[in-house]
C-alpha positions in Angstrom: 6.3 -18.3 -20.8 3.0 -17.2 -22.3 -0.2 -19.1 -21.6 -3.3 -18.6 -23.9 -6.2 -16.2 -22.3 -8.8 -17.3 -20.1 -12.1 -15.5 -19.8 -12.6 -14.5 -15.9 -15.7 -13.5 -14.1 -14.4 -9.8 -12.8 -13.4 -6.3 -14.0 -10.0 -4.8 -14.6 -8.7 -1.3 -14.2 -5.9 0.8 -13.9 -5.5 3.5 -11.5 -2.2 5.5 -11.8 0.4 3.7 -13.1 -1.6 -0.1 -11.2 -3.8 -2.6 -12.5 -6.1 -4.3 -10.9 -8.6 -6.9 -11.1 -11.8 -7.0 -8.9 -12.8 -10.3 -8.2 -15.6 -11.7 -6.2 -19.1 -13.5 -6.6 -21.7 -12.6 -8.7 -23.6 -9.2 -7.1 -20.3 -9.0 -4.6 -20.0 -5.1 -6.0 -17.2 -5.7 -8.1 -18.4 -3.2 -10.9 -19.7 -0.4 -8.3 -16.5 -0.6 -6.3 -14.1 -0.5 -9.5 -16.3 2.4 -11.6 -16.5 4.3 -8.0 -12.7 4.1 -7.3 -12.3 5.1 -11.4 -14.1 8.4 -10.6 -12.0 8.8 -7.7 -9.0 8.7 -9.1 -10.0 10.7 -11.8 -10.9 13.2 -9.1 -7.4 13.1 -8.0 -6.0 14.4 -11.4 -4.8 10.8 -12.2 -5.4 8.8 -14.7 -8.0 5.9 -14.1 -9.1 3.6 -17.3 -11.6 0.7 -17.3 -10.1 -2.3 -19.4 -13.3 -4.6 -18.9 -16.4 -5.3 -16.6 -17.7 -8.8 -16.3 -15.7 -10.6 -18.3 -11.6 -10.3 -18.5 -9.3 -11.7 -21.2 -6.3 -13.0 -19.0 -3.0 -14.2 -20.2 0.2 -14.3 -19.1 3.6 -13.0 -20.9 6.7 -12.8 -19.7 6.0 -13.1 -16.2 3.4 -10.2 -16.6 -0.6 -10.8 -15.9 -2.6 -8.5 -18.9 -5.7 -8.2 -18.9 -7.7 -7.8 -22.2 -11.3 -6.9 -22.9 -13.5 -8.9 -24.9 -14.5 -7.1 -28.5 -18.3 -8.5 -27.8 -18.9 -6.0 -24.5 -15.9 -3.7 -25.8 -16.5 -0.2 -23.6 -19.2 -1.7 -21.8 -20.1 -1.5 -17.9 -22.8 -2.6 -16.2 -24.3 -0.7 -13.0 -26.5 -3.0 -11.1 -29.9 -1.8 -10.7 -29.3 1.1 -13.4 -28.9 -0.7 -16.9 -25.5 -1.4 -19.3 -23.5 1.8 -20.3 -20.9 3.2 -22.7 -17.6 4.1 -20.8 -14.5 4.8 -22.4 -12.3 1.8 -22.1 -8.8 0.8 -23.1 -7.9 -2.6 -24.8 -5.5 -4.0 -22.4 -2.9 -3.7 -19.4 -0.8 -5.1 -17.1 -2.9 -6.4 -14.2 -0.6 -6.0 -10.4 -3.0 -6.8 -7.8 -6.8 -8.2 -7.5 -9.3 -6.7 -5.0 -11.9 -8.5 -3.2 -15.2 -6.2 -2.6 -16.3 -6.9 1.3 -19.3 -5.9 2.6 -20.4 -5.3 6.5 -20.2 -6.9 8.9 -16.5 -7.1 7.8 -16.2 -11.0 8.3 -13.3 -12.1 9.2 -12.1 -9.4 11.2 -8.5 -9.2 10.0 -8.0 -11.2 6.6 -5.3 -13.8 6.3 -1.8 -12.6 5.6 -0.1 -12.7 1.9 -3.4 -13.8 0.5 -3.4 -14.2 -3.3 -5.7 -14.5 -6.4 -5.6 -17.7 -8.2 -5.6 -17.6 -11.7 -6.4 -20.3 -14.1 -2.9 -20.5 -15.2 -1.7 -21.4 -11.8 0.1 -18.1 -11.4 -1.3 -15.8 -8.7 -2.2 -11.8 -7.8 -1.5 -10.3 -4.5 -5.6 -10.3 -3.1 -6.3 -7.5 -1.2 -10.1 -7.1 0.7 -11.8 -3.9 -0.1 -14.4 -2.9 2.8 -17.8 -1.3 0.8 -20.1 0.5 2.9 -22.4 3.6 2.6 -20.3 6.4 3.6 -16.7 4.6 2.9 -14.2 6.0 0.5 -13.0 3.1 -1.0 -10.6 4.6 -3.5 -8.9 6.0 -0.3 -9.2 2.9 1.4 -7.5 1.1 -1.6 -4.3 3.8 -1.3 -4.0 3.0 2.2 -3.6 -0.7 2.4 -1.9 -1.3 -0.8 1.6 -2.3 0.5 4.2 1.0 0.3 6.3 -0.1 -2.7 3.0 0.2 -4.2 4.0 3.1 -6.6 0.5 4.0 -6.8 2.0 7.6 -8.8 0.5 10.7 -7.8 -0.7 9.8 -4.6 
């Protein structure tokens, strides 16, 4: 079944052979959380694309969440604080799981189990909580609580 594309409020990337879809509030770090885990993986000899930051084309085909970016902010990301700049993008991919940015004081201590993403649709993403913190590896983090069957290549 394929449902037409909604625009959603987040940024999409792939990292390895994973998509994934940072959700969150407004100023919740999305951006600076996916860009930082981009250069991380990068880092790590793997390859790491932005799709889109802000806004995300999302559709579903085939069972398959993609994520598209719009042509208006095409290659586009903003960095709070520092200004909107160019970054190589790609047009679309399969999205796998969405990341929730959380900030100290870590609240709640353990987040609920099998939590998933919402999606105008109805169909749903596997939510994991990403802790952000001065001094925190988050792209390390992100390899270690992604669930084992992951297939997060390379690492």
């Amino acid at each position: 079944m394929t449902h037409p594309a909604v625009n959603v409020h987040a940024t999409a990337v792939v990292l390895g052979t994973q998509g994934f879809l940072f959700v969150g509030p407004s100023g919740a770090g999305k951006s600076m959380l996916a860009l930082s885990c981009l250069s991380a993986a990068r880092n790590c000899g793997l390859f790491a694309a932005l799709v889109s930051d802000d806004q995300v084309l999302i559709s579903v085909h085939d069972g398959h969440i993609i994520a598209r970016r719009p042509a208006a902010i095409a290659g586009l990301a903003e960095v709070r604080g520092a200004g909107i700049f160019a970054v190589e993008t790609i047009p679309a991919a399969a999205i796998d799981f969405a990341i929730l940015p959380v900030k100290s004081p870590f609240e709640p201590r353990l987040p609920p189990e099998n939590e998933r993403f919402s999606l105008p649709s109805g169909d749903f993403l596997p939510l994991y909580r990403l802790p952000m913190a001065e001094g925190l590896n988050s792209f390390e983090i992100l390899r270690l609580i992604l669930p084992q069957n992951a297939n997060f290549q390379g690492l």
